[in-house]
C-alpha positions as semicolon CSV with decimal commas, in nm:
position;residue;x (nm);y (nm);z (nm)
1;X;24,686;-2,968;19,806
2;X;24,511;-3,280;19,873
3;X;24,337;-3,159;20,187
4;X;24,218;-2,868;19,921
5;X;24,115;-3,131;19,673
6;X;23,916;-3,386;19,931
7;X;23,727;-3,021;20,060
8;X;23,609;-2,963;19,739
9;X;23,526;-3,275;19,628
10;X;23,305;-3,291;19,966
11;X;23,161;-2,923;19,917
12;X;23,042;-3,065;19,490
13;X;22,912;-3,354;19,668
14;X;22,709;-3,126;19,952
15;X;22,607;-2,903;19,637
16;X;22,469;-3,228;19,432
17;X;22,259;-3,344;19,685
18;X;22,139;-2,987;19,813
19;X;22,049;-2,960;19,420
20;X;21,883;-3,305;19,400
21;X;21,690;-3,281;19,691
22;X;21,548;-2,902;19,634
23;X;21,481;-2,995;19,253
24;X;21,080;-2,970;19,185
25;X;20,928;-3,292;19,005
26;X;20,845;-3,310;18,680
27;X;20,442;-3,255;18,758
28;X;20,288;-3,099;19,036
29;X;20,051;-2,855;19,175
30;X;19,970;-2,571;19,368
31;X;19,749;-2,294;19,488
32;X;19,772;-1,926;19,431
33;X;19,784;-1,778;19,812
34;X;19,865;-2,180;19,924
35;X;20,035;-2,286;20,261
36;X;20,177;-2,604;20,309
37;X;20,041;-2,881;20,516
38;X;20,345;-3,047;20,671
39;X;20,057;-3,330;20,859
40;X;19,908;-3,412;20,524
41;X;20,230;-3,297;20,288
42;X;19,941;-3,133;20,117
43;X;19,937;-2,734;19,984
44;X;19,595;-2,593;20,094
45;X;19,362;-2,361;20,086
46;X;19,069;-2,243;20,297
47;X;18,914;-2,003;20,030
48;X;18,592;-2,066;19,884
49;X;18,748;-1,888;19,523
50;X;19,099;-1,984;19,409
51;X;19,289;-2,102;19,154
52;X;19,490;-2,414;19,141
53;X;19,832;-2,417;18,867
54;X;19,932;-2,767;18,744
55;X;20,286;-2,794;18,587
56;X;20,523;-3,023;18,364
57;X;20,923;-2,939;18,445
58;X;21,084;-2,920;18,131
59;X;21,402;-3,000;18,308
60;X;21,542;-2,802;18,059
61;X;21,573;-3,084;17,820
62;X;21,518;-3,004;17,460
63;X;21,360;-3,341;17,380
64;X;21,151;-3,298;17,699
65;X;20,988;-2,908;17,590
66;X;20,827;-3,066;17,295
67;X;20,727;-3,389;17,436
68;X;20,545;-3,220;17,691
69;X;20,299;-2,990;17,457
70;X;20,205;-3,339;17,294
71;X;20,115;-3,528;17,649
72;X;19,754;-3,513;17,777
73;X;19,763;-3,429;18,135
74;X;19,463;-3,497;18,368
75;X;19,336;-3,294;18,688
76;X;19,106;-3,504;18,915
77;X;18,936;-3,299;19,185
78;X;18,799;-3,566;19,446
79;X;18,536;-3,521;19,681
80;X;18,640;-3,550;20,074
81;X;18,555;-3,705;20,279
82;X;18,529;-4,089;20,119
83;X;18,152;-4,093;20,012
84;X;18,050;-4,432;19,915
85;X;17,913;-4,461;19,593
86;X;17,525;-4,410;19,689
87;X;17,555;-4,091;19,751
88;X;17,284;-3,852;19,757
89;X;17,356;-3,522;19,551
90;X;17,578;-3,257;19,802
91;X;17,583;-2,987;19,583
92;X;17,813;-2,798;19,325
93;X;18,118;-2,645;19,255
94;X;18,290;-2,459;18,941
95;X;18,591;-2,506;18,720
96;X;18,654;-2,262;18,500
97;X;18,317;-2,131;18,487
98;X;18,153;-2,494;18,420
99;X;17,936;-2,624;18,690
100;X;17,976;-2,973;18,819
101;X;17,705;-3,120;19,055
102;X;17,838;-3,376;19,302
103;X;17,781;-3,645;19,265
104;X;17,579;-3,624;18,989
105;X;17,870;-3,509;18,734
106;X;18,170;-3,737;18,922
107;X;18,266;-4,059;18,872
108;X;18,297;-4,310;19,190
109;X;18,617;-4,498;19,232
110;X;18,992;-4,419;19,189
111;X;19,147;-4,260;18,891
112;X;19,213;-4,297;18,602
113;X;18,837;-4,326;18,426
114;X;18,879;-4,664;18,232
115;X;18,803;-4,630;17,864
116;X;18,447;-4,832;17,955
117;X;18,401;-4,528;18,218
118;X;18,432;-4,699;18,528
119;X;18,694;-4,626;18,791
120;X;18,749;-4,967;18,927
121;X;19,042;-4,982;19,140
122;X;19,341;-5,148;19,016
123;X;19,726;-5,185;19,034
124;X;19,776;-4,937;18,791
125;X;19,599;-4,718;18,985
126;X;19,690;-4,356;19,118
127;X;19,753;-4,453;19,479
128;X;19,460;-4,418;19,735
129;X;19,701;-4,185;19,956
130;X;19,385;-4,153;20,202
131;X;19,168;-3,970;19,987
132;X;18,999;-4,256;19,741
133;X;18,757;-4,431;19,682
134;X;18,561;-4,164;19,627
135;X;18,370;-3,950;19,404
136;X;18,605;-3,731;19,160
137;X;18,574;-3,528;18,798
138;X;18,858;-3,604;18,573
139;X;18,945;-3,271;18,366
140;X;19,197;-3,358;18,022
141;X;19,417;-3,094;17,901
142;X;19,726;-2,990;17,749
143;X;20,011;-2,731;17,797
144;X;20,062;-2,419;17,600
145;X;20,446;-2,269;17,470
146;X;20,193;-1,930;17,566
147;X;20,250;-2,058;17,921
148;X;20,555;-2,048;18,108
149;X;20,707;-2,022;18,423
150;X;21,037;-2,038;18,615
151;X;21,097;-2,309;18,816
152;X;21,038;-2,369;19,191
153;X;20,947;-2,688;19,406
154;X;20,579;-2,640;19,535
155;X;20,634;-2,818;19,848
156;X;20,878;-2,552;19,929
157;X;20,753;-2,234;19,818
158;X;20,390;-2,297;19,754
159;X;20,122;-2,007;19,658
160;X;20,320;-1,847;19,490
161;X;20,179;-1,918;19,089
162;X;20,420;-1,890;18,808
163;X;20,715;-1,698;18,829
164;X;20,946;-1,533;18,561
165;X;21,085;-1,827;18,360
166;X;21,073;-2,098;18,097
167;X;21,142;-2,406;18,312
168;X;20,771;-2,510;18,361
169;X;20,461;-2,521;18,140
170;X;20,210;-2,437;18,328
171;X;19,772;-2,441;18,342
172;X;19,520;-2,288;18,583
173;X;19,203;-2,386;18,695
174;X;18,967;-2,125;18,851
175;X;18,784;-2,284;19,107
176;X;18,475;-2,211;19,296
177;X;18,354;-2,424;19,592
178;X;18,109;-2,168;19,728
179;X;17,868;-2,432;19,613
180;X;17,938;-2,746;19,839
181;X;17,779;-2,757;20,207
182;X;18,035;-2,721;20,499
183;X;18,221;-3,077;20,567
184;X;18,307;-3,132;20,208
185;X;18,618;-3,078;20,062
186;X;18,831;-3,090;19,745
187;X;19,126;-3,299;19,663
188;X;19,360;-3,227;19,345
189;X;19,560;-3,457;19,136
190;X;19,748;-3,477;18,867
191;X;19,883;-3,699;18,637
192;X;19,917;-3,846;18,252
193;X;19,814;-4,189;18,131
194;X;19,870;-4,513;17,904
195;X;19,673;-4,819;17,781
196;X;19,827;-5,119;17,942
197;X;19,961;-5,427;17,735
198;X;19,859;-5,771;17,744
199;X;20,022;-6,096;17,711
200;X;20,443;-6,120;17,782
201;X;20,720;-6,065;17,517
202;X;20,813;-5,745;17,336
203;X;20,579;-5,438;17,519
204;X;20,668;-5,228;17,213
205;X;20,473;-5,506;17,009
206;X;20,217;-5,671;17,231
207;X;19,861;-5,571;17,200
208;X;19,763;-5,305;17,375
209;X;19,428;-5,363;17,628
210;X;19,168;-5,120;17,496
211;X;18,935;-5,091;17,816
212;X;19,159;-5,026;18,133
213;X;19,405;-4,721;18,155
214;X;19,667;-4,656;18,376
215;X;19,862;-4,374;18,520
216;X;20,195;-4,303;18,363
217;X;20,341;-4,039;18,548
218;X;20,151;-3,825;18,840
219;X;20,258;-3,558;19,044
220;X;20,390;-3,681;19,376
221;X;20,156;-3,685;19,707
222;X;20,348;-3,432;19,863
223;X;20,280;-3,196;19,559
224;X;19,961;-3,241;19,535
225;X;19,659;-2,989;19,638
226;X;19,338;-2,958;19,856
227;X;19,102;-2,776;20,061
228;X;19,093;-2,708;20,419
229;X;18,756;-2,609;20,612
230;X;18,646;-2,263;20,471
231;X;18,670;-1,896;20,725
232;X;18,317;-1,772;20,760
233;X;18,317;-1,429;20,618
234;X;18,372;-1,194;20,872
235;X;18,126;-1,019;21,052
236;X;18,001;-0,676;20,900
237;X;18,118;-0,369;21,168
238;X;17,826;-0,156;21,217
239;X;17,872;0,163;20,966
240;X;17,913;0,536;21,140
241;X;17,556;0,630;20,984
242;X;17,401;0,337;21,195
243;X;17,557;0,378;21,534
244;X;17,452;0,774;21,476
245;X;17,104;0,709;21,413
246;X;17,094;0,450;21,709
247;X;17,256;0,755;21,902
248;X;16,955;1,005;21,790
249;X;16,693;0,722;21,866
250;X;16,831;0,666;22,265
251;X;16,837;1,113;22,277
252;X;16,468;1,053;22,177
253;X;16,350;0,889;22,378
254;X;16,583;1,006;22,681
255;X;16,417;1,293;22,641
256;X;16,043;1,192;22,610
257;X;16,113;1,025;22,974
């Protein structure tokens, strides 16, 4: 009986950690048709059209499905390599059908933008993790009840877009990269923000500072999304109607010599 008792207790505790350990974050990201990138612990694509899904786990907490329709979430998209920020213009790409020139349209530095619009880096910081300073958009939006998915951990089963569920909310970006030069890639992040206090005592009371903004809760670095160098598109097979009129050409002139 107690040998019974001490195996089960050690199978619950096997189960726990199995549970903990394949349990997906509360935000992340990934990439419809994705692989993972065990160097960089970064899912990846090589496409020069795709679509990238960023999610908030319910955790299927009651409290937690409202409180995450109120939240505004942000998606940076960083330009990579590092550029430093004199930059001459590198071309485009789209998001959602909106056009943003780089570096034109991006903001140098690491996120989040500070109220004042600078990107300054500080302790609040999202973490460099390799990829800024740098150039990078910051997109704002919120999650929709209309959007749902199941749940499953990114790292582990990436591409494959929402699944049948109500675990996660989720939102997609279309994006098209057709317009950046070869060398350049994207980086994705994601993440939600706060105003940070000043002075000591009560942080429920203290004034709040209204210029820099910090992150409040991000999608960890081994959930978050990029682009590897793109395939050239393959090249075009000559067509049966070509390599028969090349056949009728060499008859030709066989039989003029």
């Amino acid at each position: 009986m107690k040998r019974t008792l001490l195996g089960l207790m050690a199978l619950a505790a096997v189960t726990l950690v199995a549970n903990v350990a394949s349990a997906a974050p509360m935000l992340q990201l990934d990439i419809a048709g994705g692989t993972y990138d065990e160097a960089t612990q970064t899912i990846v694509t090589s496409d020069s059209e795709f679509t990238v899904y960023a999610y908030a786990n319910t955790g299927n907490s009651p409290l937690r499905y409202a409180s995450l329709l109120t939240q505004t979430y942000y998606l940076s998209i960083a330009l990579t390599p590092a550029t430093g920020p004199a930059h001459a213009a590198i071309g485009s790409f789209e998001v959602n059908g909106t056009v943003y020139d780089a570096t034109a349209d991006m903001t140098y530095g690491v996120p989040p933008i500070e109220a004042d619009g600078t990107a300054a880096h500080d302790g609040g910081d999202l973490g460099q993790h390799g990829v800024f300073e740098t150039f990078f958009v910051e997109i704002p939006f919120q999650m929709s009840l209309s959007r749902m998915s199941g749940e499953y951990n990114t790292a582990e089963d990436p591409g494959s877009g929402p699944i049948s569920g109500w675990d996660m909310y989720y939102t997609a970006f279309v994006i098209d990269r057709a317009g950046l030069p070869a060398g350049y890639e994207l980086h994705f992040d994601l993440y939600t923000v706060e105003a940070r206090t000043s002075g000591g005592g009560n942080p429920l009371t203290r004034p709040r500072n209204t210029t820099d903004r910090d992150i409040a809760r991000f999608a960890p670095f081994s959930h978050d999304a990029g682009t590897i160098t793109r395939t050239g598109p393959p090249v075009p097979e000559p067509s049966a109607a070509l390599i028969f009129a090349a056949g009728l050409l060499v008859a030709r002139y066989s039989r003029r010599s």
